[in-house]
Structure formats: structure tokens, C-alpha cells
C-alpha positions in Angstrom: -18.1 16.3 -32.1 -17.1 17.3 -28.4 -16.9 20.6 -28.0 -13.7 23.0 -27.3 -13.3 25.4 -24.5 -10.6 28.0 -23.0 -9.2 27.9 -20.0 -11.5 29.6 -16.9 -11.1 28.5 -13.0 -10.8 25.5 -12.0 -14.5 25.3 -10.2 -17.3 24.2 -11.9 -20.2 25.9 -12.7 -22.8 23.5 -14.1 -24.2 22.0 -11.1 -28.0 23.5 -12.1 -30.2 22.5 -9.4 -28.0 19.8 -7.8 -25.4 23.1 -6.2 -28.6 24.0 -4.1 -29.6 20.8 -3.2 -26.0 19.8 -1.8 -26.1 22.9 0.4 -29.3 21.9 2.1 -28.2 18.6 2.6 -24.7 19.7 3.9 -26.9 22.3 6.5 -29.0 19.5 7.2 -26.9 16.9 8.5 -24.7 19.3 10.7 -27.5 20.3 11.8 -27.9 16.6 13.1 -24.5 16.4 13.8 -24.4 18.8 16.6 -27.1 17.9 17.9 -26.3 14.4 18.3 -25.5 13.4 21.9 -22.0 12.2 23.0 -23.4 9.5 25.4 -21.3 5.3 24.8 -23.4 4.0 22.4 -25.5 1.1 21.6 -23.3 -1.6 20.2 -24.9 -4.7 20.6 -23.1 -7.9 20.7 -20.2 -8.3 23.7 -17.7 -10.9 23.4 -16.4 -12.5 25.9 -12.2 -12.9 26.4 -12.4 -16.5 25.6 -14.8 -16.1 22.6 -12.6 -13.4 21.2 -9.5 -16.4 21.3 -11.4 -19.0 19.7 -12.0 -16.5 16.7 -8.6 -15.4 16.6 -7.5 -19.0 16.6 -9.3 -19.5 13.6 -8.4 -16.4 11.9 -4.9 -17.4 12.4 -5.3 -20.6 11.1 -7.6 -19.2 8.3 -4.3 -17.2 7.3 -1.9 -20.1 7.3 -4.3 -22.1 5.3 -5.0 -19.2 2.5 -0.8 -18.8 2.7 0.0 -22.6 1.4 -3.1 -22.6 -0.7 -1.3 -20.1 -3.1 2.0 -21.2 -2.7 0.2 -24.1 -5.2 -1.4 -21.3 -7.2 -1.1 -23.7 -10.9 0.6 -22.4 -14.1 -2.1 -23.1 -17.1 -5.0 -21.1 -17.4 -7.5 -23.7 -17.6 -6.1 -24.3 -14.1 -6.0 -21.5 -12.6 -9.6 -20.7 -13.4 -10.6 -24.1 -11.5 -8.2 -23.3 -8.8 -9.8 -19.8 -8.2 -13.2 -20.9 -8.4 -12.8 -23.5 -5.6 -10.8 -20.8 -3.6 -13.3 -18.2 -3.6 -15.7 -20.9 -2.6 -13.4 -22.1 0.4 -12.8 -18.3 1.0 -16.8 -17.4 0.7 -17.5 -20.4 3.2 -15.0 -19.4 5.8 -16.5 -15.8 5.8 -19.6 -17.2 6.2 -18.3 -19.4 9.5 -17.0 -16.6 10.6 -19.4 -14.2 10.6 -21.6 -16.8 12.2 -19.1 -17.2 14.5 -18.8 -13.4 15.6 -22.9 -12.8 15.6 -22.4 -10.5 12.5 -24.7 -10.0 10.2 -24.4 -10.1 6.3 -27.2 -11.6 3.9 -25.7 -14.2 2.0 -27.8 -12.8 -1.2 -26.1 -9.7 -0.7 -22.6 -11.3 -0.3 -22.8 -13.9 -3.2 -24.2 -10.7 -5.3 -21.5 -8.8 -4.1 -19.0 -11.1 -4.9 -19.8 -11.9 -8.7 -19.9 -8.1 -9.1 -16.3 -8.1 -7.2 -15.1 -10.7 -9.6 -16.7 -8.8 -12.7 -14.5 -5.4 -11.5 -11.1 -7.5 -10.9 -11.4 -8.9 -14.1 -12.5 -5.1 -15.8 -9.3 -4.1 -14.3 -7.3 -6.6 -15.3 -7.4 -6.2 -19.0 -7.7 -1.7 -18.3 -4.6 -1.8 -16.6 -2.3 -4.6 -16.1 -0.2 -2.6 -13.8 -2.8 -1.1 -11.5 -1.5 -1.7 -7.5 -3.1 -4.1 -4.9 -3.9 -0.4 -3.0 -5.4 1.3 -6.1 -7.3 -1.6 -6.6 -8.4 -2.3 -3.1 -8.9 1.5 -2.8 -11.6 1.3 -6.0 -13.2 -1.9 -4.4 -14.4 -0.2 -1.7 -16.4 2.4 -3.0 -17.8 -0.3 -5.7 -19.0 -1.8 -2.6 -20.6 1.1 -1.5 -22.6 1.3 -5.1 -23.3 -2.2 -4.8 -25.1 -1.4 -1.1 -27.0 1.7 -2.4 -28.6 -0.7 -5.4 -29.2 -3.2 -2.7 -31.4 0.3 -1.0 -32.8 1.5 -4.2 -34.3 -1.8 -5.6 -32.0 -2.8 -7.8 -30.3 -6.0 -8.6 -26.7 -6.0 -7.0 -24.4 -6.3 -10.1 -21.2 -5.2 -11.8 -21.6 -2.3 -14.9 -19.4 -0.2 -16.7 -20.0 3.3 -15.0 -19.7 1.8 -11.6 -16.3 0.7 -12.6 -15.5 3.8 -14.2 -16.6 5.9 -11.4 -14.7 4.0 -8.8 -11.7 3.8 -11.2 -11.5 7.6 -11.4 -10.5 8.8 -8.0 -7.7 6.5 -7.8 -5.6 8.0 -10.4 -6.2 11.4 -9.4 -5.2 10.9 -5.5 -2.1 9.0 -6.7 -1.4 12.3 -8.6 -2.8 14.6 -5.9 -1.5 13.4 -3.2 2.2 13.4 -5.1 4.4 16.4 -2.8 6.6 16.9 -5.7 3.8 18.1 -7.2 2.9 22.2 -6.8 -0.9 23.0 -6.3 -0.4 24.8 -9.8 1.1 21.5 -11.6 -2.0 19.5 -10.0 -4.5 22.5 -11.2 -3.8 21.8 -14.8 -5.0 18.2 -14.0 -7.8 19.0 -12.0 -9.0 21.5 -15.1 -9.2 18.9 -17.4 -10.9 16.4 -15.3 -13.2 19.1 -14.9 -13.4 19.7 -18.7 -14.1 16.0 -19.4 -16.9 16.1 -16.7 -18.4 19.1 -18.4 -18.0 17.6 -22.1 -15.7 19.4 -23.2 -12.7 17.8 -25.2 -9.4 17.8 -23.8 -6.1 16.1 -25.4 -4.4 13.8 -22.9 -0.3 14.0 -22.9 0.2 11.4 -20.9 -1.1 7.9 -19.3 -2.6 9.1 -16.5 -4.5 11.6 -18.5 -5.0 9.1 -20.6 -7.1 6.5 -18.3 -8.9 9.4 -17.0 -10.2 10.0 -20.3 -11.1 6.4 -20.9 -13.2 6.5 -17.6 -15.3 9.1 -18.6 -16.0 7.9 -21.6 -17.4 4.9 -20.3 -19.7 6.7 -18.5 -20.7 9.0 -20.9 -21.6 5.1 -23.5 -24.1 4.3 -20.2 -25.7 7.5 -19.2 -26.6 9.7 -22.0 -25.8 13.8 -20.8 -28.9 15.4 -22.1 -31.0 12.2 -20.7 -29.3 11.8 -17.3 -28.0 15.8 -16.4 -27.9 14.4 -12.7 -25.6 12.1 -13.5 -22.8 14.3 -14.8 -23.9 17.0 -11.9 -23.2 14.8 -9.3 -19.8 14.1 -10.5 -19.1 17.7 -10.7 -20.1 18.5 -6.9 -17.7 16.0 -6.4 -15.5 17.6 -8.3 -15.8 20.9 -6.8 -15.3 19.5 -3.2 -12.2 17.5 -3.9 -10.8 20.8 -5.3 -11.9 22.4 -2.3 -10.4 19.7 0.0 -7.2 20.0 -2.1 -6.9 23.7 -1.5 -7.7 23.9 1.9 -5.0 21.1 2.9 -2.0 23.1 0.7 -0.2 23.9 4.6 -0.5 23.4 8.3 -4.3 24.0 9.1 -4.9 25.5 12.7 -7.8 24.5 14.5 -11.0 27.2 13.3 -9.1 28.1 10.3 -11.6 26.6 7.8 -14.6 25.0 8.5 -13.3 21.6 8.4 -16.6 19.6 9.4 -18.3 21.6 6.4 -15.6 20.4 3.7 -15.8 16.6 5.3 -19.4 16.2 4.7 -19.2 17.8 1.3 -16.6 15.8 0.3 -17.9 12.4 1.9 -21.6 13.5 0.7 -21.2 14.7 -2.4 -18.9 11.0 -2.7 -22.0 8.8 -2.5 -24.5 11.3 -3.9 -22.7 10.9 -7.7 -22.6 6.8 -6.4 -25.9 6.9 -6.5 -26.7 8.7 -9.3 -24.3 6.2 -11.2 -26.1 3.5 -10.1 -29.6 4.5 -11.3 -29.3 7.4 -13.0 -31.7 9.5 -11.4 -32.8 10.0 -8.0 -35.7 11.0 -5.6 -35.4 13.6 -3.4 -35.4 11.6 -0.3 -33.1 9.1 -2.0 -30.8 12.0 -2.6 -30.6 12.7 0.6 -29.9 9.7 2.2 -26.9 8.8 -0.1 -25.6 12.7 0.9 -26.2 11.5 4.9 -24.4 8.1 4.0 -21.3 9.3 2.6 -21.2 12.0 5.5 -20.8 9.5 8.3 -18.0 7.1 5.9 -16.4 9.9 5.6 -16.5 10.5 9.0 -15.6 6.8 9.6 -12.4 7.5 6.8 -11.1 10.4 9.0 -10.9 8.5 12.4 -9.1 5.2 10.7 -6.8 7.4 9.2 -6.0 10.2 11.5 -2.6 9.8 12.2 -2.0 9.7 8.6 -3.7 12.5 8.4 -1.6 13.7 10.9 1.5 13.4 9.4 0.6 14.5 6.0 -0.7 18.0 8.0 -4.4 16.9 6.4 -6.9 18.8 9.1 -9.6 16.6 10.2 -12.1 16.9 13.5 -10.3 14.0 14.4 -6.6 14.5 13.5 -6.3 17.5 15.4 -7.4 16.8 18.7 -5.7 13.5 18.4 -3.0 13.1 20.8 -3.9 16.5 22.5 -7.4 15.6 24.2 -9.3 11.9 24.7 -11.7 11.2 21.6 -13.9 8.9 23.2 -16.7 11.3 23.0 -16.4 12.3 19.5 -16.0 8.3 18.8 -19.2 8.2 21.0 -21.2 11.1 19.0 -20.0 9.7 14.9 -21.7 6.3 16.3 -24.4 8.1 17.4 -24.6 9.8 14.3 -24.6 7.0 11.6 -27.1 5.0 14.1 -29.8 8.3 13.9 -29.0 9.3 9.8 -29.9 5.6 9.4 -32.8 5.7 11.8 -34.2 8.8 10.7 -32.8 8.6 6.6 -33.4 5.3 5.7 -37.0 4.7 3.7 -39.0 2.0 6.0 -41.0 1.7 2.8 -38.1 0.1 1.2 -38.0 -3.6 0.8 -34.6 -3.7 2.0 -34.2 -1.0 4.5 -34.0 -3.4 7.3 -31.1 -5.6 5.5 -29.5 -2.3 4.7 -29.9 -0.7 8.1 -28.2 -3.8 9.6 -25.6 -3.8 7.1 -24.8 -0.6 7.5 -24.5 -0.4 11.3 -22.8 -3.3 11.5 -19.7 -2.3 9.1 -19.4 1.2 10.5 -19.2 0.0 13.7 -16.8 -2.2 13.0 -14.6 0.3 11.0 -14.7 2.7 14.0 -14.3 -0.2 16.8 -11.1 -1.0 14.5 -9.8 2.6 14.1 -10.2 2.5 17.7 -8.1 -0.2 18.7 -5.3 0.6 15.9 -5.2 3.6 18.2 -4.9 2.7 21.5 -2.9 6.2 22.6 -5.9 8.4 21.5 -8.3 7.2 24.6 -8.8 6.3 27.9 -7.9 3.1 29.6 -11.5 2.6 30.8 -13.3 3.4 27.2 -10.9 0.8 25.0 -12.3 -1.8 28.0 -15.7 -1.2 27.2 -15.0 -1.0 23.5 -13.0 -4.1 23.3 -15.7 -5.7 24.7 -17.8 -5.1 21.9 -15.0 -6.1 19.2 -15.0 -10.0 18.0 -11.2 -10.3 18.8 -8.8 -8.4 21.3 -7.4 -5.3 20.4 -4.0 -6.9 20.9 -4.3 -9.2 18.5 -5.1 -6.6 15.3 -1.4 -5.8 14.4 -0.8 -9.6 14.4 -3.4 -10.7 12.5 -2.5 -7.6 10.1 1.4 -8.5 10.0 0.0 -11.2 9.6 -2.0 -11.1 6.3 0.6 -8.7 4.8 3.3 -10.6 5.4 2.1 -14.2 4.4 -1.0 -13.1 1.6 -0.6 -9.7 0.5 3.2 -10.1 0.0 3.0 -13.2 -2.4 2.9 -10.9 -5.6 4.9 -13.5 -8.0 1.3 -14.5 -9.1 0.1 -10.9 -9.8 -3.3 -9.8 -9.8 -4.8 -13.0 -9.7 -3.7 -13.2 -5.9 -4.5 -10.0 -5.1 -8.0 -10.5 -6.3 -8.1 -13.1 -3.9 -6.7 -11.0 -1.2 -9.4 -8.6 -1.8 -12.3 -11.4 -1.1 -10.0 -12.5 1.8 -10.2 -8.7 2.7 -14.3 -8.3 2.2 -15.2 -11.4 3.0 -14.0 -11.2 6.9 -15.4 -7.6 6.9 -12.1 -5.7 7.4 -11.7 -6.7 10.8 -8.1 -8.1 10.3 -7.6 -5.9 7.0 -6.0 -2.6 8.1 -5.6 0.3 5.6 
């Protein structure tokens, strides 16, 4: 029988040995962080103007070829399930084309691996919630993507289960509901009370759907990892816990620059993120394993904050890179969060592990690519001569990103009269070309 409790504050308290641990990973890697140099960075690859055409050429056509193939999405089941398997396949192969085409790098074990497990989590959400968004779902995908990466680094086989659904699940209903400004901090406090009663194992009645689902979630975790076998499961999810409540309170009004310490909450947050990912995807964890999934989801959320800092902006969300923004040039804060995800990987990453080179590619070769987008999505936030040098580096023009993004909203993200099965394959369409034409 779950247990009952009263009401206390909203921060948890059962961390045990994990509360420690977080704060010497959090000192560690700002630590690293300031001492990482600001000087351009080594990107690699350079395109030149008329390679970057000839891939937008076929990115366009790509688009207009995905657009008529679901304007004959069929009506029978039977149907449709042969009509998505040879579309995946058609979507998989241009992916692959095209990442040959670019010089990027992405091992096709990993990718078809990926993609089952993708498939697996569509059709998981399907039948938990019919009505679940293109965004929520997109927004979930991406951090199931991160789990399937960090079993691809801890030596296990790349694949779909319940708690990595449930995990990724979770945080989508509670930023729909915390990020709601009808909502007082107060109203979103009795929310965040019984999350944090649920994480804890206490019981807690839900009174209404969202509660409801959040419940659900949880409880799949708690069928995989059992709480007196696994504690470092259900700690992990609490640090998380605690630093999204921290995040929430600390963002209640206009933040001025020096306020709060705003680099300490984003690698909390971003660390503590990935930290319960990997926990959830083996259970337990090294030391040193701990650590490098704290470092990783420092520098993505690092790589969040400057794609969406002029959201952040206009929400009043303080972030090292939303408030400088428009005031002073970023290039050399772009230049040092490079520089910092090339040395945590450098330095973080196990050499011992059987797929730390994969990995380390992998994971350089997305961030970069998130940041190189970020930076031509915002042209107005550095100098003329850095977005040169930067473009150079990018496989298309930075003109051609709000075209290729009108682009895919307009002609496959906007066909909803098929429902999810369309937006499950605009989310391939969306991983598969590596979000270089996917926007946020």
C-alpha cells in the first residue's frame, strides 16, 4: 500500500548521496567552463557556396516529394501499415544521401536502432494519449534520443522501454502547465508538490487529466525499476525535480543581469536532465559515468538556451545568452559553448568504451550543428564577419533556413487531417536530416 503524507515544502529531501554528488559535478564543470578559451573553434568540414546549393536543391525537392507522398496517405489499416513502412524506408535512405552528401557523420547501426525505438515510442504514445500535440510529441522525442545515445555510451543495446518513455513523457505535461501565465506560482506549486510526492512514493489522488497521466508515468517507472533495488533511479529524478522548481522560481519576474547565479541553475537543470536519463536507462551508474551524463546535459542545455534565446527573451526567462542578446555580439560566448562540449567530450568521455569514438563523433557533430543553426536563425546577434566564417561551416546557406523551415511547416507539418500517423513521419523527416531544416 503507498504510503500517505502531509503537506511540507515543495523541495525534496531524499536525494541521499546523489545531492552531494550533483554539487561536485555542477562546481566541476564551471570550473571548466570558465576556464574554457573563447578562441573560433574547430569545426571541421567547410562547404563551399555551390555545394551548399546542390544540398538545398535536394532538400527542397526532398520536401515536395514527402508533401505529395502523404497527400496519398491510404484509408485501411492494412494499408497504411505498408504505406508507412515503405515511407520510412524512402525517408531513412534520403537521410542517409544526405548525410553523405553533407560529410556528416551518423552510424547507420545507431540510426536504424534509433529508429525502431522512435517507431516503438510513436506508437506508445499513440494508444497513452490520442490527443498529445506534434510539439509535445516532438518535444519528448528528443530527449528519448538523448537516452538512446547514452545506451549507445554505456554498452547497451539501443532500444525502446517503458521508463524511457515514461521519463521523456513526464516533462511535457508539466511545462505545458508550467509554462501556462494564467497560472500563479502558487496554483503551479500544488502541482509541483505532488509530482514530488509521486517521485518520493507517496500516494497522491489526481483531480484531473493532467494529474492523471503524470500519475500513469510514474507508475511505469516504478513496474521497471524497483525503489528499494534501484534508490538512484528515483534520486535522480528528484534532483531534477528540485532544479526545475528552482528554475521555476527564479524566472517568476524580470531577472537583471547578477541577480541569480544563472550559469549555476543552467547546468543543474541541464545536468541533473541527463543524469536521471541515464540512470533510467541502466539503472545504476559509475561514478565516472555519472559524471559524464551531468557534463552532457550541461552543454545541451547550453545548446537549448542559445536556439531559444529570443524566446527566452520574450518570455523574461534569464539565460547567459538571452541577456546579452541584442545588447553585445555573442560570437565569443558561441565560440567558448563550442569549445566547451569539444573539451567535456575530450576530457569526459571513457576511451575505454567501445563506443566512445562513435559517440564522441555523434555528439560533436549534432551540437555543432544545433549551435551553427541557432546561429544563423539569429543573424542580428553577431558580427558580419563571424556569420561568414560560420556559414562556411554550415551544409546550406544561412538564407535558405527560414525557407526550408516555411517550408516543411507549411507543406508536412501542416497536413494534420491524417493525425499522428503523419506527424510520426514528420518526426523521422525531422531526425533523420539532423535538424538542420527542423527549427524549434
Amino acid at each position: 500500500m503507498a504510503k500517505q503524507r502531509k503537506n511540507s515544502l515543495p523541495y525534496s529531501d531524499k536525494l541521499g548521496k546523489l545531492e552531494g554528488d550533483v554539487e561536485r559535478f555542477k562546481r566541476e564543470y564551471l570550473q571548466m567552463w570558465w576556464q574554457t578559451p573563447t578562441a573560433f573553434p574547430e569545426l571541421g568540414n567547410t562547404y563551399p557556396e555551390t555545394e551548399q546549393k546542390t544540398i538545398e536543391t535536394e532538400l527542397f525537392r526532398f520536401l515536395d516529394r514527402t508533401a505529395l507522398k502523404l497527400d496519398d496517405y491510404p484509408d485501411t489499416k492494412t494499408e497504411q501499415k505498408a504505406w508507412m513502412e515503405k515511407f520510412i524506408a524512402e525517408v531513412r535512405d534520403f537521410g542517409r544521401k544526405f548525410l553523405e552528401m553533407s560529410d556528416l557523420y551518423l552510424d547507420s547501426v545507431f540510426q536504424d536502432d534509433a529508429v525502431r525505438s522512435t517507431r516503438m515510442f510513436v506508437d506508445k504514445a499513440k494508444t497513452f494519449d490520442p490527443t498529445l500535440q506534434i510539439e509535445d510529441l516532438y518535444q519528448a522525442l528528443r530527449n528519448a534520443w538523448i537516452m538512446n545515445s547514452l545506451q549507445m555510451y554505456l554498452n547497451l543495446d539501443v532500444k525502446y522501454h517503458d521508463s524511457l518513455f515514461a521519463y521523456s513523457m513526464i516533462y511535457p505535461y508539466m511545462d505545458n502547465y508550467l509554462d501556462d501565465v494564467s497560472l500563479s506560482l502558487e496554483e503551479k506549486l500544488v502541482l509541483i508538490k505532488k509530482l514530488r510526492d509521486g517521485l518520493e512514493g507517496w500516494a497522491f489522488a489526481p483531480e484531473n487529466r493532467n494529474e492523471e497521466k503524470i500519475l500513469q508515468l510514474i507508475k511505469m517507472i516504478e513496474s521497471e525499476y524497483d525503489r528499494k533495488k534501484f534508490p538512484g533511479v528515483y534520486q535522480s529524478l528528484l534532483a531534477i525535480f528540485n532544479a526545475q522548481l528552482r528554475s521555476l522560481t527564479q524566472q517568476k519576474g524580470h531577472t537583471l543581469p547578477f541577480e541569480g547565479d544563472i550559469l549555476d541553475l543552467s547546468f543543474e537543470k541541464g545536468g541533473t536532465s541527463v543524469l536521471a536519463d541515464g540512470y533510467l536507462v541502466s539503472g545504476t551508474l559509475e561514478e565516472h559515468q555519472a559524471n559524464f551524463c551531468f557534463g552532457f546535459g550541461a552543454f545541451l542545455q547550453l545548446a537549448d538556451d542559445i536556439q531559444d534565446l529570443i524566446v527566452d527573451q520574450q518570455n523574461d526567462h534569464a539565460t547567459i545568452f538571452s541577456l546579452p542578446a541584442g545588447r553585445y555580439s555573442l560570437d565569443n560566448l558561441a565560440n567558448k559553448l563550442m569549445n566547451f562540449i569539444a573539451e567535456t567530450v575530450d576530457v569526459k568521455l571513457d576511451e575505454q568504451n567501445s563506443n566512445a569514438m562513435s559517440l564522441k563523433e555523434l555528439i560533436l557533430r549534432n551540437c555543432t550543428l544545433l549551435i551553427l543553426e541557432a546561429i544563423g536563425k539569429n543573424k542580428g546577434c553577431y558580427s558580419r564577419e563571424y556569420l561568414n566564417n560560420m556559414e562556411r561551416h554550415f551544409p546550406i546557406r544561412f538564407s535558405s533556413l527560414k525557407k526550408l523551415q516555411k517550408k516543411l511547416r507549411k507543406k508536412i507539418l501542416g497536413k494534420r487531417r491524417h493525425v499522428i500517423d503523419l506527424e510520426l513521419a514528420a518526426a523521422f523527416l525531422l531526425t533523420t536530416t539532423s535538424r538542420i531544416i527542423s527549427g524549434k
